[in-house]
GUTORVO-868631 format. One line per 3 residues: their letters; for each residue x, y, z of C-alpha. Coordinates in steps of 0.1 Angstrom, whole numbers. Layout:
% GUTORVO-868631
a	X Y Z  ...
END
This chain:
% GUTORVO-868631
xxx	-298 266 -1037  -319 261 -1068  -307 235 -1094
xxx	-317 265 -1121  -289 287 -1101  -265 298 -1125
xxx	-230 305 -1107  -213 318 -1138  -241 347 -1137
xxx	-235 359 -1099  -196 359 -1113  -209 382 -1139
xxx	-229 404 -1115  -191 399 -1094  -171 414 -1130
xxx	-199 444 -1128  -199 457 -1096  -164 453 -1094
xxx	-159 478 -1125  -182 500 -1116  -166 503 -1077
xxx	-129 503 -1093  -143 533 -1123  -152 557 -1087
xxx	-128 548 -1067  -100 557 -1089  -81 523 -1079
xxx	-72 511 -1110  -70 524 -1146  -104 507 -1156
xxx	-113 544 -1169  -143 526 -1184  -154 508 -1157
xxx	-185 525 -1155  -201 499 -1181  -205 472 -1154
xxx	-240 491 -1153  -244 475 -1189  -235 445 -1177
xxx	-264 445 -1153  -289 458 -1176  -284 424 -1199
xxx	-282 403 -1166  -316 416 -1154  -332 412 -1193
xxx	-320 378 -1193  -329 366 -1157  -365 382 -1159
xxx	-374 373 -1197  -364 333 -1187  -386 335 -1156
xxx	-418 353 -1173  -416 333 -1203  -413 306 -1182
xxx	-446 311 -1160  -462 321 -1191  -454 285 -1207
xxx	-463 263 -1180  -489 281 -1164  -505 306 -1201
xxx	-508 340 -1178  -488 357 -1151  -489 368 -1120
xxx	-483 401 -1123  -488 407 -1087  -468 380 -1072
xxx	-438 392 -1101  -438 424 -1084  -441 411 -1050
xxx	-410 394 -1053  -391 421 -1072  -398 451 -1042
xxx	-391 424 -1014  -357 421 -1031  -349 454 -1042
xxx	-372 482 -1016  -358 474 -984  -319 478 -991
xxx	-326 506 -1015  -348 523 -987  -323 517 -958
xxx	-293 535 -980  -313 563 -992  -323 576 -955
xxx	-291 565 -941  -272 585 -969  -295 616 -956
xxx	-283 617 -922  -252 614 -931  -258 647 -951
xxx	-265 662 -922  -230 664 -910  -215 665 -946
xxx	-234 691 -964  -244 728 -967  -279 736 -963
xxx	-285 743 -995  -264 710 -1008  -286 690 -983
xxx	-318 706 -1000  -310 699 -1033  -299 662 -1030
xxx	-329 655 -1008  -350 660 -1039  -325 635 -1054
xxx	-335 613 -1027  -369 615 -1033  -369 608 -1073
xxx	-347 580 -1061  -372 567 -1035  -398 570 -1059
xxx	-374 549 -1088  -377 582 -1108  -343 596 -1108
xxx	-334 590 -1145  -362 608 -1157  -347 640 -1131
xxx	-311 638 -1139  -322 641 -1179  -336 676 -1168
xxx	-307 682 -1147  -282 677 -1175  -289 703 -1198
xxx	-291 731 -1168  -255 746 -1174  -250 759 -1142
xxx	-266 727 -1126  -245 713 -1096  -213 685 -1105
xxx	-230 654 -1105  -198 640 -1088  -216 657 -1058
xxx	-249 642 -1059  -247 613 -1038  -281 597 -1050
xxx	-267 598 -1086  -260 562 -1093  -300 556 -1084
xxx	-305 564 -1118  -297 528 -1130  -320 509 -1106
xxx	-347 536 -1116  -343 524 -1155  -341 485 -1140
xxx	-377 494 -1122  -391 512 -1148  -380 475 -1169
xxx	-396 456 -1143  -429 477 -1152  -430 474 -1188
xxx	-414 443 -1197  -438 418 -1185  -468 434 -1202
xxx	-445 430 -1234  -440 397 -1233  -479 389 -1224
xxx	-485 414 -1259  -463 384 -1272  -480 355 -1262
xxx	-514 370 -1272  -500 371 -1308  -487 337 -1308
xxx	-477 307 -1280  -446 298 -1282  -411 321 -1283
xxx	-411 330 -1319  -438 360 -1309  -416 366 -1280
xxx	-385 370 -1299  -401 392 -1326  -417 412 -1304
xxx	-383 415 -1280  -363 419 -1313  -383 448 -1325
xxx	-386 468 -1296  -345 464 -1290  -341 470 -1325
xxx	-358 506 -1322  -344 513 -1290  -311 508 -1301
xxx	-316 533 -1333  -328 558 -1311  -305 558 -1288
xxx	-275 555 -1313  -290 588 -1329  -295 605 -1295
xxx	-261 600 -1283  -247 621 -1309  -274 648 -1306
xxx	-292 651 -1269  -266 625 -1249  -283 625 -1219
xxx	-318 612 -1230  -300 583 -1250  -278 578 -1216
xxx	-309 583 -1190  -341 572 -1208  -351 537 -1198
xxx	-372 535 -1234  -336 539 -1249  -316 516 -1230
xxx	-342 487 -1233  -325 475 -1261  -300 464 -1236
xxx	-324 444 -1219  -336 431 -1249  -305 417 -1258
xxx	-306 397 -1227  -339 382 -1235  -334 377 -1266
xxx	-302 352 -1252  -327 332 -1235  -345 322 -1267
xxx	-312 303 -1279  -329 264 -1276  -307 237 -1252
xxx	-305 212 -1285  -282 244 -1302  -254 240 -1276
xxx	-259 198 -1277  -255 197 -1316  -217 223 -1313
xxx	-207 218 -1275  -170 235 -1294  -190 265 -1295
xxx	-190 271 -1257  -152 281 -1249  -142 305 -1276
xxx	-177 323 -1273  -167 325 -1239  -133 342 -1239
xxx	-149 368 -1265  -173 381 -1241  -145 383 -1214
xxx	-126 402 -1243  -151 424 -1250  -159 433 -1216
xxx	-123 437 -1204  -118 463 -1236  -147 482 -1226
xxx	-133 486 -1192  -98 494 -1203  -104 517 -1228
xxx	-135 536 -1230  -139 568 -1207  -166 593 -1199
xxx	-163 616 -1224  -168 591 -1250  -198 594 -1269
xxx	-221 566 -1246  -240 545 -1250  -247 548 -1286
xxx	-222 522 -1309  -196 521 -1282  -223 498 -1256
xxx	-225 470 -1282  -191 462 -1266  -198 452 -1233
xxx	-237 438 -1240  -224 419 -1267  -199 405 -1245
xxx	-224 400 -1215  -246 380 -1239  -218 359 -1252
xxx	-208 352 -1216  -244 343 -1207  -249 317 -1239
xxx	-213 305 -1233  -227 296 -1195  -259 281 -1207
xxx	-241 262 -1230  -219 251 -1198  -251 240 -1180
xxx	-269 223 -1210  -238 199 -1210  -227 197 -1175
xxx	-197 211 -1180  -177 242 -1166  -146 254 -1180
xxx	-127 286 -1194  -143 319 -1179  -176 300 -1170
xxx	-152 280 -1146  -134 312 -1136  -171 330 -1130
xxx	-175 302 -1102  -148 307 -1083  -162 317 -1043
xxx	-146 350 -1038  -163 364 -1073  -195 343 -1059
xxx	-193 360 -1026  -188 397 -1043  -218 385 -1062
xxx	-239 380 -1036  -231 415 -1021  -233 428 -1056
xxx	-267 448 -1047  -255 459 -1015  -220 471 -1023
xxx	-239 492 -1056  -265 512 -1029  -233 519 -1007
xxx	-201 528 -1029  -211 562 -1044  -223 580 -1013
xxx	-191 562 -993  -169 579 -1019  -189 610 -1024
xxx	-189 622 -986  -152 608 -982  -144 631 -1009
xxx	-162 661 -998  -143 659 -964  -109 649 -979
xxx	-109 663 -1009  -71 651 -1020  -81 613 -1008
xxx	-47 594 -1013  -45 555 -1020  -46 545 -985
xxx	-80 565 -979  -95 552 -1006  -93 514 -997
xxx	-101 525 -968  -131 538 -983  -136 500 -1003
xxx	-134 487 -966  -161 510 -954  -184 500 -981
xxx	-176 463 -979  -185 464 -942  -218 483 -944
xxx	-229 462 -975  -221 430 -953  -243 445 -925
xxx	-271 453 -952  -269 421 -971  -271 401 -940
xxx	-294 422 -917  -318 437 -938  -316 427 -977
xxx	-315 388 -973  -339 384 -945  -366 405 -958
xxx	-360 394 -987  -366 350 -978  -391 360 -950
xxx	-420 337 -952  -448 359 -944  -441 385 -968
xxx	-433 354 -991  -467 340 -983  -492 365 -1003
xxx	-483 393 -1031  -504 418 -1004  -481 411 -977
xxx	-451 425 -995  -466 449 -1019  -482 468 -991
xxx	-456 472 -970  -435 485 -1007  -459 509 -1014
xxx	-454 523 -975  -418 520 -982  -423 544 -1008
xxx	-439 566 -996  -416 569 -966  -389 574 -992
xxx	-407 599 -1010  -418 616 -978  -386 619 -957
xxx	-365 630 -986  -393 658 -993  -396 667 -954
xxx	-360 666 -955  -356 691 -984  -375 717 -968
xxx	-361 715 -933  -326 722 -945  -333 756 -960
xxx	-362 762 -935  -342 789 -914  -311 796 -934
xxx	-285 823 -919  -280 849 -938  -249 842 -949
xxx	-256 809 -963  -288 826 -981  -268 848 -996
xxx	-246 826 -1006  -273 805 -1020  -290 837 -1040
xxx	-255 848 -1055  -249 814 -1069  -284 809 -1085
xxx	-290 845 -1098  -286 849 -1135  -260 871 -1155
xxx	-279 909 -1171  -275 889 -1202  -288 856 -1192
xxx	-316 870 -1172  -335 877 -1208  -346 846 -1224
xxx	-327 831 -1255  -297 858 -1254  -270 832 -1243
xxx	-278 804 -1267  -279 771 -1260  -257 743 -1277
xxx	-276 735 -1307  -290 765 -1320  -264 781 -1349
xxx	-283 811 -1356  -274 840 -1337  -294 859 -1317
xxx	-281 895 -1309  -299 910 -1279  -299 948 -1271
xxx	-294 963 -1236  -296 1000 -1226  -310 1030 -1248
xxx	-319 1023 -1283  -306 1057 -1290  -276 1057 -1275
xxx	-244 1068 -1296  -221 1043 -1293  -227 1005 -1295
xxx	-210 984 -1276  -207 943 -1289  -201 917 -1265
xxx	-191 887 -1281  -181 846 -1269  -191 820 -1246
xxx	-206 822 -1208  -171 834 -1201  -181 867 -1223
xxx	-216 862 -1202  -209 870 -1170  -190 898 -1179
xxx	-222 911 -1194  -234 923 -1159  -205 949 -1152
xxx	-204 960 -1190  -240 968 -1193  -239 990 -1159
xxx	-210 1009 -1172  -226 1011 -1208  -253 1027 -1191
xxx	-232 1054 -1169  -214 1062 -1204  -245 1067 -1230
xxx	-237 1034 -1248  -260 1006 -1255  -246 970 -1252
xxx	-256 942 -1279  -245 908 -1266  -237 875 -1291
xxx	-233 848 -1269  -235 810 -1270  -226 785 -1242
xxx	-195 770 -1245  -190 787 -1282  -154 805 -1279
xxx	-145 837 -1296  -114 824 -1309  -119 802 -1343
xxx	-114 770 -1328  -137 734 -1331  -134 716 -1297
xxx	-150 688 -1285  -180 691 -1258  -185 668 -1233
xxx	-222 675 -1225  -226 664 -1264  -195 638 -1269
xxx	-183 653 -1300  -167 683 -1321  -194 711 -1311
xxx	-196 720 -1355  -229 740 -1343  -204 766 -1326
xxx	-180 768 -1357  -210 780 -1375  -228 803 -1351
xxx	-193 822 -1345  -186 825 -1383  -221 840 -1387
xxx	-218 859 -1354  -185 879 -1369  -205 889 -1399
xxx	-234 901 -1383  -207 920 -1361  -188 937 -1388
xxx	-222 947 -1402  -233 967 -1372  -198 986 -1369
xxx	-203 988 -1330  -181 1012 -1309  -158 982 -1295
xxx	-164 945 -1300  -156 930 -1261  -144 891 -1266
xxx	-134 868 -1237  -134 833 -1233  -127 802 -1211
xxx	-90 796 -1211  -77 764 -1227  -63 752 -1199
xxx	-97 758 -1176  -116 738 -1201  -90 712 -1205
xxx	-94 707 -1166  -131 704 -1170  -124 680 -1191
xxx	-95 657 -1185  -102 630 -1210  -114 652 -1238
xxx	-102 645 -1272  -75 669 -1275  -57 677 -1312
xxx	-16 674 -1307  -14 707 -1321  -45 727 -1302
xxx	-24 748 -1290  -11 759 -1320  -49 757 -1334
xxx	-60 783 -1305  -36 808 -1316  -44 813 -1350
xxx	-79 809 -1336  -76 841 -1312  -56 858 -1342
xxx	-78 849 -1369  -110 861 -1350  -92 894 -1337
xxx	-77 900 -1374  -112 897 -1387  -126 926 -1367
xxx	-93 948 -1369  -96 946 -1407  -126 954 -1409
xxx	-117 989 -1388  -132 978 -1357  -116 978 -1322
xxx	-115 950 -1299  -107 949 -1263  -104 912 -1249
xxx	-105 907 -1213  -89 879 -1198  -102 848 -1186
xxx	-111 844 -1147  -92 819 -1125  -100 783 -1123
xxx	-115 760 -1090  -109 729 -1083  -139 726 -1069
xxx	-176 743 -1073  -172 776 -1045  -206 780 -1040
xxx	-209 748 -1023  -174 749 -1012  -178 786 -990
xxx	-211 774 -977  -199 735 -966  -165 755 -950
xxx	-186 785 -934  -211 761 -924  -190 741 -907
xxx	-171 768 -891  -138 769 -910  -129 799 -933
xxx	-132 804 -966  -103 808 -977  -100 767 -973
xxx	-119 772 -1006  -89 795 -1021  -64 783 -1047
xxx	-23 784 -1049  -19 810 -1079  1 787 -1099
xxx	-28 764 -1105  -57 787 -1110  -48 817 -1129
xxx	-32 805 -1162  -4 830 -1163  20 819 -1190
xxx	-8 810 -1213  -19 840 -1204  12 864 -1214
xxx	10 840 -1246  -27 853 -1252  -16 885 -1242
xxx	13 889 -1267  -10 878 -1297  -38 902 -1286
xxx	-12 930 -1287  0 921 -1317  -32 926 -1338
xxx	-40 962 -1344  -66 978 -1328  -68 953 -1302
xxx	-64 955 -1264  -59 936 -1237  -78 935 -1203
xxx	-70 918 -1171  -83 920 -1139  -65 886 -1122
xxx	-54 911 -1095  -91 916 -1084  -90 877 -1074
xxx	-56 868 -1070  -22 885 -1048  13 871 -1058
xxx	3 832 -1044  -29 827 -1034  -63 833 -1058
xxx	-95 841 -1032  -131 828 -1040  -144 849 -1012
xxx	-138 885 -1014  -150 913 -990  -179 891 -982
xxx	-191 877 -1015  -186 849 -1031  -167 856 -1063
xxx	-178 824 -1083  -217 810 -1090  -196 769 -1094
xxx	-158 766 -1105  -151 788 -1134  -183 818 -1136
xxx	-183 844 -1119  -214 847 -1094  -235 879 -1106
xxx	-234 904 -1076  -195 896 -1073  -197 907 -1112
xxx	-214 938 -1103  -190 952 -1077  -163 947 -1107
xxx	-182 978 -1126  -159 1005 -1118  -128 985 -1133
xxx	-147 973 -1160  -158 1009 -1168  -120 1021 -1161
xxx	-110 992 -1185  -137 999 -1210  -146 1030 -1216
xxx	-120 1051 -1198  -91 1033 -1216  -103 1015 -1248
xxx	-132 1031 -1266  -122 1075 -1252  -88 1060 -1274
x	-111 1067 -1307
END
């Protein structure tokens, strides 16, 4: 073992892995366990800035090559060996269509480019759940690579402006400096480029390199200093763990917790080693069993998430037992990778002899990676039943209204944008008004606007309910104010046109709250939604317009386009995808929705729960189409075999009333 090995820092990697594992497993109540990750970014910028400012001392230049040599022996083989291995199994998991899309995954992953494909991914609406994607957590060794690219060329930037670490700390300190303002700023407007971006979480990094610069004679002259530091990093980290969650806004402000703590806990252990001395929670770092999970820390990362991923996907309702079962699983195939593949390769003398010998056989790696993933893409949906095509085509095609560019507006535009569809001349005006739960109605309403010489003009914005309500939105991590003021502008311009009938629905509460679970959520936003509904209902009533609002669809645990084509796929029935009634449909907050509609004049009420559910069950697959595009829309031609009863609704019931 090398006499610079620091055992408090494989405790730390121990405390990481350990969160991270706990946060997806659902073990424990460490709901924000998922900051170990920060923990390893500071680890990484500590580790690496001490060793290249190191060479760069002793020797004045760098072997870039024999740097990156020694990185992709320790990091391409494992990764490689997981990301094929978690293929297979994908084989025998997933749908065709699943097994196409993750392969991609697979191959951004191979390539250390993930990150920079799950920032596209996040702001498609109707992409797939993420907790799906079992090549998801790739995306924090993609932004430790892309590190690994950039960061040496900084600090050789540095010691062309000056020798010594004063160059190197400005230069550190600047760069972490704007990549923290950044991605403060983008957390609260574009989250997933401030969570994602490797440019915006090297501030992280830098705040482990910046740790190194602390000199030796700093920890002689106050060895007090040591302890107390010490258990305020372990305090910092354990709050971060206990009480942040996922839909706080991250990483912004809130990451300062545990990379604060990380770095106090790395200067409280230098401190340790400077004097010779371990104690506190540098002595409690050392202990074996968090050194021997340290060890496996790489291992047990590659393996956890598609361990849990496919076990879920097979049992969906995994109970206590299953899961450790599950921690076992991952434990044993991290031992077998550590010991067979990672560590071997890894201290092999001829690859260790010459940079070429290991970066060669990397940049193969690679591009078997890259290759097999792509390969692997294309082969699943290379001869696709029909069924599972179809399947595949009802989930990906567009609502009428979403097929035309800009009409369902994204989250922060606030001005509307009415779009027309039908004949410009037709008599009667039809307004479609709300969020993509309005949207997908759009594709029935507009067929029967056209069989009943009416036009249709849609105001719709994702996630933007009818009812005059502010929520909070996950996608952004905070109250979504942009919606409060497209909907007050999208009521004027409404009242202005004086269409025929204004048609409102919405996502119900409850189906949103399900979406999400940890959500800021008022006390009283119950009471908030109801004079929400009434207030936007009263507006258009006044004003001498009628209003028909239809009724929220049913709710899904899980996304039935996947779902139907894993069961059907398999050979089970669909109806393994259905739902008991009492947990999808809503029904007493819908009579309470109902009651309020009625009671506004001018307003009626529209639901057609029977078309999905009977007295107990509600069906995702009806007469051989898949009634839902993920959990909660409805899949478009499903929406167009519901024309007759919206036309019966509409315009046979509500607007021949006039």
């Amino acid at each position: 073992m090398s006499a610079s090995f620091r055992p408090d820092i494989e405790g730390l990697r121990a405390v990481a892995v350990a969160g991270v594992i706990a946060f997806h497993f659902g073990l424990t109540s460490l709901s924000g366990g998922f900051t170990g990750v920060d923990i390893f970014f500071v680890i990484s910028g500590y580790l690496i800035t001490k060793h290249l400012l190191t060479e760069i001392t002793e020797t004045g230049r760098l072997n870039l090559w024999r740097f990156y040599a020694r990185r992709a022996r320790r990091l391409l083989p494992a990764s490689l060996f997981v990301i094929l291995a978690t293929l297979v199994a994908g084989a025998f998991v997933l749908s065709p269509e699943e097994q196409s899309l993750y392969s991609k995954g697979a191959m951004f992953a191979s390539a250390y480019m993930i990150n920079l494909w799950l920032i596209r991914w996040s702001f498609d609406y109707f992409a797939a759940d993420a907790t799906s994607n079992p090549f998801i957590h790739f995306w924090s060794l993609s932004v430790e690579e892309q590190f690994y690219l950039a960061w040496p060329a900084l600090l050789m930037l540095a010691a062309w402006l000056a020798p010594g670490k004063r160059a190197a700390m400005l230069v550190i300190g600047l760069v972490g400096l704007v990549s923290f303002a950044v991605c403060a700023w983008l957390t609260t407007v574009a989250q997933p480029w401030a969570f994602y971006f490797s440019p915006l979480r090297a501030w992280e990094f830098a705040a482990g390199g910046l740790a190194t610069m602390v000199p030796a004679r700093f920890w002689r002259a106050r060895p007090q200093l040591g302890a107390p530091l010490a258990w305020l990093g372990l305090a910092l980290i354990a709050g971060a763990y206990l009480s942040f969650t996922e839909e706080a806004p991250f990483p912004g402000f809130m990451a300062l917790a545990p990379v604060a703590g990380t770095v106090m806990l790395l200067l409280a252990g230098a401190a340790n080693a400077e004097l010779r001395a371990s104690s506190g929670p540098s002595a409690a770092l050392a202990l074996p069993p968090l050194q021997w999970i340290g060890k496996l820390s790489y291992s047990l990362y590659l393996w956890h998430w598609p361990v849990i991923v496919y076990a879920s996907m097979l049992v969906p309702d995994l109970t206590p037992l299953q899961r450790v079962g599950c921690m076992a699983l991952t434990l044993a195939l991290s031992l077998f990778t550590y010991h067979v593949i990672e560590n071997p390769i890894r201290r092999n003398g001829w690859l260790m002899a010459s940079a070429a010998r290991a970066l060669v056989p990397a940049v193969l790696l690679t591009g078997t990676g890259v290759a097999a993933a792509y390969a692997n893409a294309r082969l699943a949906v290379s001869d696709l039943d029909p069924v599972q095509r179809s399947i595949a085509e009802s989930a990906a095609r567009p609502s009428t209204a979403r097929a035309k560019v800009g009409c369902v507006l994204d989250y922060e535009t606030v001005t509307p944008k009415p779009c027309e569809f039908g004949d410009k001349a037709a008599p009667r005006t039809i307004a479609l008004f709300g969020d993509s739960h309005a949207d997908h109605w759009s594709t029935p309403l507009i067929a029967a606007a056209r069989k009943n010489d009416a036009k249709v003009v849609t105001w719709l914005k994702s996630s933007c309910r009818a009812s005059r309500l502010t929520v909070w939105v996950t996608k952004l991590k905070r109250d979504y104010t942009e919606c409060d003021q497209w909907r007050a502008q999208s009521i004027k311009e409404i009242i202005a046109a004086r269409p025929s009938l204004v048609v409102i629905s919405e996502i119900a509460l409850a189906s949103s709250r399900k979406m999400s679970p940890d959500a800021k959520i008022p006390a009283d936003q119950d009471a908030q939604w109801r004079d929400g509904l009434r207030a936007t209902l009263s507006a258009f009533s006044q004003a001498g317009l009628k209003v028909a609002f239809i009724r929220d669809v049913p709710f899904n645990e899980e996304h039935v386009d996947t779902c139907v084509a894993r069961a059907l796929w398999r050979g089970e029935a669909p109806s393994l995808c259905d739902q008991k009634r009492t947990d999808a449909a809503n029904d007493a907050a819908a009579a309470v929705e109902r009651e309020i509609v009625r009671s506004v004049p001018n307003a009626s009420y529209i639901d057609m729960t029977d078309r999905f559910c009977d007295a107990t069950i509600c069906h995702v697959y009806i007469n051989g189409k898949i009634a839902y595009r993920d959990r909660h829309h409805l899949a478009t031609p499903f929406a167009e075999s519901l024309e007759p009863e919206v036309e019966k609704a509409v315009f046979r019931q509500v607007v021949a009333q006039r």
